[in-house]
C-alpha positions as CSV (number, residue, x, y, z in Angstrom):
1,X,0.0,0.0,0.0
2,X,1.2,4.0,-0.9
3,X,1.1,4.4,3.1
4,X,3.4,2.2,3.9
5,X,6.1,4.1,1.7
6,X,5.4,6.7,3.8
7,X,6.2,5.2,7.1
8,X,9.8,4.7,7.2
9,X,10.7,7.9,6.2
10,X,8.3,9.2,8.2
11,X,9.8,7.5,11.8
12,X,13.3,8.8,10.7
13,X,12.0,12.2,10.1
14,X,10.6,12.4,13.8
15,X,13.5,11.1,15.3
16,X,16.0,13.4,13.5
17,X,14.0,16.7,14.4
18,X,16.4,19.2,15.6
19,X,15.4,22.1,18.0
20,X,13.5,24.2,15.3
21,X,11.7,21.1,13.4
22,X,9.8,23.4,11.2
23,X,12.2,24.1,8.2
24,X,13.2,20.7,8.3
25,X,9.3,19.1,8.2
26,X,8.5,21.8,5.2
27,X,11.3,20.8,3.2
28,X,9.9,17.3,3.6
29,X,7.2,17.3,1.8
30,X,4.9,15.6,5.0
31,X,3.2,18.5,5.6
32,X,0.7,18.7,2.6
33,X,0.3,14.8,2.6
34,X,-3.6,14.7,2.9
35,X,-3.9,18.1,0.7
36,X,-5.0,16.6,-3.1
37,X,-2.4,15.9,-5.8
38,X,-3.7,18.5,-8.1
39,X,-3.1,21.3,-4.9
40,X,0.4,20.0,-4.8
41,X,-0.1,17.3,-2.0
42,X,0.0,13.5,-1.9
43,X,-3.8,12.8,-1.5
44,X,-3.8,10.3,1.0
45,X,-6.4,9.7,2.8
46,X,-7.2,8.7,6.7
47,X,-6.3,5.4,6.6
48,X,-2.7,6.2,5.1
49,X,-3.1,9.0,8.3
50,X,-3.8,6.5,10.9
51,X,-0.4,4.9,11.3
52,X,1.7,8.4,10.8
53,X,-0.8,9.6,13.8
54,X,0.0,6.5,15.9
55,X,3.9,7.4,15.5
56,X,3.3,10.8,16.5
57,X,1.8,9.6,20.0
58,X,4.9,7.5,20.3
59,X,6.8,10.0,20.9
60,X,6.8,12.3,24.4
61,X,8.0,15.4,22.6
62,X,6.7,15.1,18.8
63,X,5.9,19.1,17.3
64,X,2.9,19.7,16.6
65,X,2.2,18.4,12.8
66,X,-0.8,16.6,13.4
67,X,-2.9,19.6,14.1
68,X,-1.0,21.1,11.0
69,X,-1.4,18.6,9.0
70,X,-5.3,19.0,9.0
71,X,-4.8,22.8,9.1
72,X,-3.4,23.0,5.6
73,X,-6.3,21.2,4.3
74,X,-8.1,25.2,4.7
75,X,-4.6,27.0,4.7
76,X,-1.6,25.8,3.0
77,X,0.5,28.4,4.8
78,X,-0.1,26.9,8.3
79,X,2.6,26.2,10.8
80,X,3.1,25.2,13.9
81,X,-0.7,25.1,14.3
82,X,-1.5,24.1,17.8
83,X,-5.5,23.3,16.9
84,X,-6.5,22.9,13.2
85,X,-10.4,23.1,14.6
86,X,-11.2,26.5,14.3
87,X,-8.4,27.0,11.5
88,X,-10.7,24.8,9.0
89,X,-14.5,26.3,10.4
90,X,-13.0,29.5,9.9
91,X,-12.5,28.5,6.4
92,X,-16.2,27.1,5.4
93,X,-15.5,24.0,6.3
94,X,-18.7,21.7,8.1
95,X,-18.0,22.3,12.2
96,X,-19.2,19.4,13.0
97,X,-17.2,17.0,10.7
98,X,-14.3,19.6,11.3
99,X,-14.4,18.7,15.2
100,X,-15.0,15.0,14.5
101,X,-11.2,15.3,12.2
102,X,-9.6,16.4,15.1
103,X,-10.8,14.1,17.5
104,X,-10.2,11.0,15.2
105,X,-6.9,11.7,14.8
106,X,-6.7,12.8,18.7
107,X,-7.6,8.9,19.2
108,X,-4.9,7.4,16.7
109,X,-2.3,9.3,18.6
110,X,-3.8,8.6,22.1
111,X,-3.3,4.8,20.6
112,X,0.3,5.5,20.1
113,X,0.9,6.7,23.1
114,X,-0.9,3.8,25.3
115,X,1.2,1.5,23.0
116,X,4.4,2.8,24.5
117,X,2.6,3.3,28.1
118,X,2.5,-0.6,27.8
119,X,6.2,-1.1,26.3
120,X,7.3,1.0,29.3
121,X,5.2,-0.9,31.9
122,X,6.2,-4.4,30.6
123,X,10.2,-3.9,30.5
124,X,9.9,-2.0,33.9
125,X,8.1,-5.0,35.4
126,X,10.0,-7.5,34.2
127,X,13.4,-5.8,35.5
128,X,12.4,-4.5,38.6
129,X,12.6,-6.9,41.8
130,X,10.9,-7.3,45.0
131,X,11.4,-9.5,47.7
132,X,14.1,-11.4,45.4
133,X,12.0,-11.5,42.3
134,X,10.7,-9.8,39.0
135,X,7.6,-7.7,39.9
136,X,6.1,-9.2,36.9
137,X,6.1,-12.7,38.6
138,X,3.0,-11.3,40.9
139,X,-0.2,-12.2,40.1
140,X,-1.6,-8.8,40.6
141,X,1.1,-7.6,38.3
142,X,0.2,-10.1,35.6
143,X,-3.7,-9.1,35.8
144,X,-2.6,-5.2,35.4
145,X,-0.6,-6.0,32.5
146,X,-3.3,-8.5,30.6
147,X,-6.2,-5.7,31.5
148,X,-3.3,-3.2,30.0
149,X,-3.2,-5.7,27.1
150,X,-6.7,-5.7,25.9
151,X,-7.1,-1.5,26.8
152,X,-4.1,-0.9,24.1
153,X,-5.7,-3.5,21.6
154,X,-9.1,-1.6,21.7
155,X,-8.5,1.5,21.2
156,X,-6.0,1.0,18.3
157,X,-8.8,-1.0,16.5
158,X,-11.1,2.1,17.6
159,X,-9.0,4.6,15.9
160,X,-8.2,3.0,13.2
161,X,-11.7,2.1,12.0
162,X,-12.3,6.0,12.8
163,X,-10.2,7.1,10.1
164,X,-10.9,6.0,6.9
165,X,-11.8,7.9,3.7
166,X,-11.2,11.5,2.6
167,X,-10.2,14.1,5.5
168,X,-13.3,15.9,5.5
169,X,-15.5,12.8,4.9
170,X,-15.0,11.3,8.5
171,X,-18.1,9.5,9.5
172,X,-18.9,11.4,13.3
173,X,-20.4,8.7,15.0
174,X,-16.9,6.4,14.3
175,X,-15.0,9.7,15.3
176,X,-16.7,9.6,18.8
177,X,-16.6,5.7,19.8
178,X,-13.1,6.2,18.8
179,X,-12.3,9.2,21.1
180,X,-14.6,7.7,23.6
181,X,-12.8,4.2,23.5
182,X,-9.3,5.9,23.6
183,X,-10.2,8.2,26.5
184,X,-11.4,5.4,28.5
185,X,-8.3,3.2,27.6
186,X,-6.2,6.2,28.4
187,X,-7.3,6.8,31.7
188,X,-7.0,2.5,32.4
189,X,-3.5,2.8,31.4
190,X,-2.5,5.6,32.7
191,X,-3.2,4.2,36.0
192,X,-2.2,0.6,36.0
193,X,1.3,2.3,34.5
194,X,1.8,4.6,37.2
195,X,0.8,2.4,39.7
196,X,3.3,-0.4,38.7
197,X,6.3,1.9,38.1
198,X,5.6,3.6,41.6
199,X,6.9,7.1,42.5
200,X,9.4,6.5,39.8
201,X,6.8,7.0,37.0
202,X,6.3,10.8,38.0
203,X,10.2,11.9,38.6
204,X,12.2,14.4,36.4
205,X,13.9,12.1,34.8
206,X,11.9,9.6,33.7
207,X,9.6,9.8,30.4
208,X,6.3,8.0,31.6
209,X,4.5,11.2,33.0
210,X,5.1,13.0,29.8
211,X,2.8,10.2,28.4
212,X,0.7,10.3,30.8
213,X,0.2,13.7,30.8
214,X,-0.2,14.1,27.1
215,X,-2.8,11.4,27.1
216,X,-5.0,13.0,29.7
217,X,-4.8,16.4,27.6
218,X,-5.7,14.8,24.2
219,X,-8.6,12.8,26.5
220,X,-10.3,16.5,26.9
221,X,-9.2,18.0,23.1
222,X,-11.8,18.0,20.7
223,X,-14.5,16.4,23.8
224,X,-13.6,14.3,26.0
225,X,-15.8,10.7,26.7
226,X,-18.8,12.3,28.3
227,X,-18.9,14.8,24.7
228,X,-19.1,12.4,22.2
229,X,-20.8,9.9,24.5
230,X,-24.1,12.6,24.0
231,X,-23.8,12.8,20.5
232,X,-23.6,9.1,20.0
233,X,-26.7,8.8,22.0
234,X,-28.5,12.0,20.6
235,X,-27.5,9.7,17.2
236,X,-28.6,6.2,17.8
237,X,-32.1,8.0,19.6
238,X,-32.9,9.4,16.3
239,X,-32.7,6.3,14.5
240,X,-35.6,3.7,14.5
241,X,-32.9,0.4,14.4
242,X,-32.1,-2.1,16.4
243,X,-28.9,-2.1,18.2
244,X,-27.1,-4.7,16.1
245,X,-28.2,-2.7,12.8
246,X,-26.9,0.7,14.9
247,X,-23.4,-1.1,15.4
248,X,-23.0,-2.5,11.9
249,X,-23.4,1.3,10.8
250,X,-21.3,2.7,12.7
């Protein structure tokens, strides 16, 4: 698949940003990926998105080119764009499918970042001892990490079914399970991570907080669970289907 060209490059690009990324990321070309060909862009669509998003939330100190990405959809000028949101409805573009954007692809890099939440927890419990043995050898432990497991697994699959087809073609009501499913999987991983790395999880030097703490900011970008959790009700309530027929067209 065309995305997949794009990943590589893509991972090396991020991890060779210098202190000023922008010159670098303009020269690239990534920045007008989702703008059409004929405009100058590569055309890809969300699902070629999805796993560039998920690298993004992989990283604790990425700039911000998602929100820029989607920006210069409306504004091919756009930089360092800290919320594309009211860029694009300032440009004409539908609010509501506008906010749905930004939260899909809010959920795709939540998913990255739960991913390496979950890297993090496993190699720290399976180094760290107590009383004469790996922490991962508990029981407890071992239920935290399979409950971590299944959290990370479901909201990938969340996000990626969110984005599919053109940018400004994002089906809402998959937008908001996705950002509903991410946020609750954030706030499960979040915890079980910090509760099995201990005070070390929250010190200076070591990365899990900023995780954390981007995770619980991206939880309440673009509405949090209890948001999209109203409009996915308001939804199915004004639909006369049964439930199995409401899920199949999600």
């Amino acid at each position: 698949m065309r995305e997949d060209l794009f990943l590589d490059p893509w991972r090396r690009l991020l991890d060779g940003l210098g202190v000023d990324p922008w010159p670098e990321l303009v020269g690239s070309g990534f920045l007008d990926l989702l703008r059409p060909e004929a405009e100058g862009g590569a055309g890809l669509d969300l699902a070629g998105l999805f796993p560039l998003a998920f690298e993004v939330g992989r990283r604790s100190r990425a700039p911000r080119v998602l929100p820029t990405l989607l920006a210069r959809l409306a504004d091919p000028q756009a930089l360092d764009c800290p919320d594309a949101e009211p860029v694009l409805a300032a440009r004409g573009k539908d609010p509501v499918v506008v906010r749905a954007l930004c939260a899909a692809v809010d959920a795709a890099q939540m998913a990255g970042a739960i991913d390496v939440l979950q890297a993090m927890t496993l190699d720290y419990a399976s180094t760290r001892q107590q009383f004469g043995r790996e922490i991962s050898k508990f029981q407890a432990i071992q239920h935290q990490i399979a409950v971590m497991a299944e959290e990370v697994m479901a909201a990938r699959m969340a996000a990626e079914i969110a984005l599919a087809g053109p940018p400004l073609s994002v089906s809402v009501q998959a937008a908001a399970v996705a950002k509903m499913r991410c946020g609750e999987a954030a706030m499960a991983c979040a915890g079980i991570a910090h509760a099995i790395h201990g005070a070390i999880g929250v010190s200076a030097e070591h990365d899990l907080h900023h995780f954390t703490g981007a995770l619980h900011r991206l939880r309440l970008a673009h509405g949090g669970e209890a948001y999209w959790a109203r409009k996915l009700g308001a939804w199915a309530l004004s639909r006369s289907d049964d439930a199995a027929t409401l899920v199949r067209s999600l």
